[in-house]
PANUPA-290840 format. One line per 3 residues: for each residue x, y, z of C-alpha. Coordinates in steps of 0.1 Angstrom, whole numbers, plus 2048, in hexadecimal, padded with zeros to 3 digits. Example, Ala and Ser with C-alpha at 12.3 -4.5 7.8 and 13.67 -1.06 7.14 Angstrom:
# residues 2
87B/7D3/84E; 889/7F5/847
END
This chain:
# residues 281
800/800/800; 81E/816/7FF; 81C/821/7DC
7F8/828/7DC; 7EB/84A/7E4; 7C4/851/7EE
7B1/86E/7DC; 78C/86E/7EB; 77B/856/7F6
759/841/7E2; 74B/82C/7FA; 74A/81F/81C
737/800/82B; 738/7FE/850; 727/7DC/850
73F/7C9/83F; 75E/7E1/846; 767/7E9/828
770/80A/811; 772/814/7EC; 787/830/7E3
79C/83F/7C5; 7BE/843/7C6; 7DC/83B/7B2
7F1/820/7B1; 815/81C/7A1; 806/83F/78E
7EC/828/784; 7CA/83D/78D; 7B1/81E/794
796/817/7B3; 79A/801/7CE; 78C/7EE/7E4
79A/7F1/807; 791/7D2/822; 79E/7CB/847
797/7B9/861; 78D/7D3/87E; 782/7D3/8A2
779/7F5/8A7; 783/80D/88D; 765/817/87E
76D/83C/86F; 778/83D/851; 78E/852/857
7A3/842/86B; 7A3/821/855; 7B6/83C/83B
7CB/841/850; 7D7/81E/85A; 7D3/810/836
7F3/7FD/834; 7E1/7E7/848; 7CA/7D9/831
7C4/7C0/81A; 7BB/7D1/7F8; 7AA/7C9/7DC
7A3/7D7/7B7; 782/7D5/7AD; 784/7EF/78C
7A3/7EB/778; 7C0/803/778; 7BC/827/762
796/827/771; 784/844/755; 777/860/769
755/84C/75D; 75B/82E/772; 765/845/78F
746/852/78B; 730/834/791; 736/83B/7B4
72E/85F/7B4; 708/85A/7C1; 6F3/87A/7C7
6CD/87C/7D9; 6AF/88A/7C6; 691/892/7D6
67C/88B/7BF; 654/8A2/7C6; 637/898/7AA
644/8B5/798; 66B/8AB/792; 65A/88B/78B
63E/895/76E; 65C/8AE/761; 67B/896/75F
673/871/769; 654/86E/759; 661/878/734
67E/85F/73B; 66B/842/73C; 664/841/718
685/841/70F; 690/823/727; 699/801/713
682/7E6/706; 669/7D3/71F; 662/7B4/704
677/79F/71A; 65F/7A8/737; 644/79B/721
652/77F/716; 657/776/73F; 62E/77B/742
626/767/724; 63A/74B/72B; 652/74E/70B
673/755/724; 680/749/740; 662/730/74A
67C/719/75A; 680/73A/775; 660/73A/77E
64F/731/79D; 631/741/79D; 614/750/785
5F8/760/78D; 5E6/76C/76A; 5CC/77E/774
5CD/7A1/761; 5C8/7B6/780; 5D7/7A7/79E
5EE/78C/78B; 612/78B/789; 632/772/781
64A/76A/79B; 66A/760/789; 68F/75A/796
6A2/77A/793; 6C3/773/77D; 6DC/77A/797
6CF/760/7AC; 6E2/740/7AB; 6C9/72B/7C4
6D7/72D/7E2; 6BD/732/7FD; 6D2/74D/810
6D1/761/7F2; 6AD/75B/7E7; 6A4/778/7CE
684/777/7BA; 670/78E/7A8; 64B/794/7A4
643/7A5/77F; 61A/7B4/77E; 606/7AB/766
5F7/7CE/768; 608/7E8/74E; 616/801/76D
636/810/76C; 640/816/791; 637/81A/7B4
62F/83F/7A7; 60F/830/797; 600/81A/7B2
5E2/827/7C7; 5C6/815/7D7; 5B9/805/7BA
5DA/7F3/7B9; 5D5/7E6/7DF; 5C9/7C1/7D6
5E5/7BE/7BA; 603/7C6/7D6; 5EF/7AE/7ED
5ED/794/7D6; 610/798/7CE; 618/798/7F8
605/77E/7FD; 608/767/7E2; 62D/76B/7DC
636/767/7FE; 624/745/800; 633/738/7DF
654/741/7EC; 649/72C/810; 640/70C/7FC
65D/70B/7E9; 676/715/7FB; 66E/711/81F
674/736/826; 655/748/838; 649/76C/831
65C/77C/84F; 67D/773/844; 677/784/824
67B/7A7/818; 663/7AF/7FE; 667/7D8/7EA
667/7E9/7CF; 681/7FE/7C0; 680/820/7BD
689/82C/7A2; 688/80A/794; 6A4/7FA/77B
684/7F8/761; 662/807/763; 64E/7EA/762
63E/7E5/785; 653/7CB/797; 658/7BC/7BC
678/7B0/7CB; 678/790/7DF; 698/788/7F3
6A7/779/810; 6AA/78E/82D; 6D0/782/82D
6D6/793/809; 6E4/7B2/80A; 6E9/7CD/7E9
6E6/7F0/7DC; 6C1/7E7/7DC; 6B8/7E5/7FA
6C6/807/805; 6B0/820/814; 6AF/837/7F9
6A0/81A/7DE; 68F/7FD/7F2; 66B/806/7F7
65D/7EC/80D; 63E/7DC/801; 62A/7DC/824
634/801/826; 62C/809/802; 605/7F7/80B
600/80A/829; 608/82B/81D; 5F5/82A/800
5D5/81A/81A; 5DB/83A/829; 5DE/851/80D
5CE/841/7EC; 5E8/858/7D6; 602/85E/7EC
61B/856/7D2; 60D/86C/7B9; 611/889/7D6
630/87B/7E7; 656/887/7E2; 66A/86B/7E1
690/86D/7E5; 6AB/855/7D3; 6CA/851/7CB
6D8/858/7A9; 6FC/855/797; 707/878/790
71B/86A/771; 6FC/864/759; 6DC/864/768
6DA/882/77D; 6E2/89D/763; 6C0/8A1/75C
6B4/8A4/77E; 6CD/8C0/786; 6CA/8D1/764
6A3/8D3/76E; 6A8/8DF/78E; 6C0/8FB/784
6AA/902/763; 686/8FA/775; 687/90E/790
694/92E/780; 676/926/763; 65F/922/77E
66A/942/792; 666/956/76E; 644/946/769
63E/953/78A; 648/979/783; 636/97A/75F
614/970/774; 61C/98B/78E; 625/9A6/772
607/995/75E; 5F1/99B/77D; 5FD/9BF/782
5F8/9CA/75F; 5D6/9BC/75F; 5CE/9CE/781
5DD/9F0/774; 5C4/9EF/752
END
């Protein structure tokens, strides 16, 4: 660790005590992945400053691109109805192909990963095997794909209570009788924003651990029913916060917010001077 100097720091995990930073490395500019073994030394800080005594590891090759850095650099939007109708909203069209979630609800793909179909219109849906699931039961990760035409949670109100149910209910029970593993040690949410915008639910182990379930994306099903039982559109009226990579995705969102609000306050002063003019005649 000699020859390898730290420039700022990416990411920390306190759970499993590690850190990902970017330095450089025999004038090599990469990211790395720094582990120990610690008792104590929880700041980050301080495992900076004892780094020789750790065990590293590369995870992104040497002469990182400033892009790859990037991945790392993750921002918070709070998203209100209107940032959502203005920026989100006209994104969605342009997001890939959804055939292959089709072909999942017709049965043309990946029947084999299926272990449960419900195919009614309104409240039916397809649990399949996610693809990074390799079957073992400590890292059980299914997902739950509605037959309904909905995008996200930003859609659902009450008329969509017996669909998430249905999909609480049922899925959980499927998932009991095959693989011996009860509701309660399952954590069933949504994404939000999702990786596609076709409605989906995540089923996993309560030992699995990713990106996805981090505050700012996992929406709990339970929690996502209630509220709505509550408020029948709280999601249309709701500002929902996330996390977004500066890099490609949030240049919109910060181009809006810059541009938006200083549209908006000049909106604002036309109606005044509108107002005035029309008061004055």
């Amino acid at each position: 660790m000699a020859d390898t100097t730290v420039d700022f720091l990416c990411q920390q995990n306190t759970e499993k005590k590690n850190i990902t930073n970017n330095g450089n490395k025999s004038n090599n500019n990469g990211t790395e992945a720094v582990k120990n073994k610690i008792d104590d030394q929880d700041d980050v800080h301080e495992l900076l400053k004892n780094m020789s005594n750790f065990e590293v590891k590369k995870i992104l090759r040497n002469n990182a691109t400033h892009k790859q850095i990037a991945i790392e650099d993750f921002y918070t939007i709070e998203e209100t109805p209107e940032i959502y109708k203005n920026v989100t909203y006209p994104s969605i069209s342009k997001q890939l192909s959804l055939k292959w979630v089709d072909n999942i609800l017709d049965g043309t793909a990946e029947a084999d990963r299926v272990i449960f179909n419900d195919k009614d219109e309104k409240t039916g849906f397809v649990l399949v095997k996610d693809l990074k699931w390799k079957d073992g039961i400590s890292n059980l990760y299914l997902i739950a794909i509605t037959r309904l035409k909905l995008t996200s949670i930003r859609e659902l109100s009450e008329s969509h209570l017996p669909l998430l149910k249905n999909i609480k209910e049922a899925g959980s029970r499927a998932i009991e009788a095959k693989y011996n593993i009860p509701a309660n040690r399952l954590r069933i949410y949504f994404h939000y924003q999702p990786s596609y915008y076709h409605l989906h639910v995540h089923f996993t182990a309560l030992t699995v651990e990713n990106a996805g379930t981090l505050v700012e994306r996992a929406h709990l099903l339970s929690t996502v029913i209630n509220n709505i039982e509550m408020m029948s559109d709280y999601y249309q009226k709701a500002t929902l916060t996330f996390r977004i990579c500066k890099y490609k995705a949030y240049k919109p969102y910060e181009d809006y917010l810059k541009n938006g609000a200083n549209e908006k306050e000049s909106t604002e002063e036309d109606d005044r001077l509108a107002k005035r003019l029309r008061l004055s005649v």
